[in-house]
C-alpha positions as CSV (number, residue, x, y, z in Angstrom):
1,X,89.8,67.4,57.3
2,X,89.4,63.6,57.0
3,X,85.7,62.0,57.3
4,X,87.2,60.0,60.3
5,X,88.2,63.3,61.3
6,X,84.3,64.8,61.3
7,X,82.7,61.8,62.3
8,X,85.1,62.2,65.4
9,X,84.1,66.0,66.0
10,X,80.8,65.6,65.9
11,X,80.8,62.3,67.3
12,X,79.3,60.1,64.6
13,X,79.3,56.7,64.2
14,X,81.2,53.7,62.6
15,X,79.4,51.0,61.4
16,X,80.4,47.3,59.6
17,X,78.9,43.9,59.0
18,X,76.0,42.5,60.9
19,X,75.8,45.8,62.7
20,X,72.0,48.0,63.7
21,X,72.4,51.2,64.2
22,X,69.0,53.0,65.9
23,X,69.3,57.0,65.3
24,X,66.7,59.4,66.6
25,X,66.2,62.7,65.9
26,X,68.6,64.0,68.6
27,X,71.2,61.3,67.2
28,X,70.8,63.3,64.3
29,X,72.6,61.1,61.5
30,X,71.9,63.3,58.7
31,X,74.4,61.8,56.6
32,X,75.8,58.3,55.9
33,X,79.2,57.7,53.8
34,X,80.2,54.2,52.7
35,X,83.1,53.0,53.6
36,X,83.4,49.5,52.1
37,X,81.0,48.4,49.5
38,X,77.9,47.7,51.2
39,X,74.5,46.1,51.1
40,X,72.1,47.3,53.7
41,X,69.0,45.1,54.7
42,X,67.2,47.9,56.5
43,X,67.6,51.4,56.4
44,X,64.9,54.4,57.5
45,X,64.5,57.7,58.7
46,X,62.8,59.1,62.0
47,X,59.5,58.9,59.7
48,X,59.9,55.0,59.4
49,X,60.5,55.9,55.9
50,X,61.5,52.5,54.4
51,X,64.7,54.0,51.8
52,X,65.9,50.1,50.8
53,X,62.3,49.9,49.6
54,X,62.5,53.7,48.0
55,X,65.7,53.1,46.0
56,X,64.9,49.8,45.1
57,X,68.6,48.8,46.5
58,X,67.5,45.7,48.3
59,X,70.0,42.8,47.8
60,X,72.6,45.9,46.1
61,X,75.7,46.6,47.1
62,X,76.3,50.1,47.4
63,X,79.7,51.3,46.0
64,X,82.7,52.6,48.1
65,X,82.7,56.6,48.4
66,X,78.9,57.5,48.3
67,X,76.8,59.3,50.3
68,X,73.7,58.6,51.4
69,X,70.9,61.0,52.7
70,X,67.5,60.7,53.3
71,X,65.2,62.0,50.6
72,X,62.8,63.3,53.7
73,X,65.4,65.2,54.7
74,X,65.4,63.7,58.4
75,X,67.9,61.8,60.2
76,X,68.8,58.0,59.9
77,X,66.8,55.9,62.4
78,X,67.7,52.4,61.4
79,X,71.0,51.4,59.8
80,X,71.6,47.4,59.7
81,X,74.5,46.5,57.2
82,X,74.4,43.0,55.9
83,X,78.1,43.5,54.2
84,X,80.7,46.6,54.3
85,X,80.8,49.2,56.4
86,X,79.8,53.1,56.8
87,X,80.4,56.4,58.7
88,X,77.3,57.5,59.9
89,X,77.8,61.5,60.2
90,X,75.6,64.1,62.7
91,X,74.8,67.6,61.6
């Protein structure tokens, strides 16, 4: 199975340049993949977790083929890509 194939199924979400995504804990992004190299200039969980600030990855373009969870263990809430683009996948 392709990751386009599970974000389809479960009914993820595809996200690229300039784009916010707002997740909630029924939203349930658990998971975020990179797609394209990307530099994100927000990114939290449902606990307003600040994860840019966590990692230290402000201004850093993350590489092709990683991906991303929340150290809390709780979904994405906010997902704002300033370049590149990502598959955001639900549990």
């Amino acid at each position: 199975m392709t990751i386009e194939e599970l974000v389809a199924l479960k009914g993820g979400k595809y996200a690229d340049n300039g784009a916010t995504v707002t997740g909630t804990n029924s939203t349930n992004y658990r998971f975020l993949v990179v797609n394209d190299d990307v530099v994100f200039s927000a990114l939290t969980d449902t606990d307003d977790n600040d994860i840019v600030a966590e990692w230290g990855i402000s201004g850093k373009t993350i590489t092709s083929g990683m991906v991303l969870a929340p150290a809390s263990g709780k979904p994405f809430k906010t997902v704002t890509i300033t370049t590149g683009s990502v598959l955001l996948i639900k549990l």
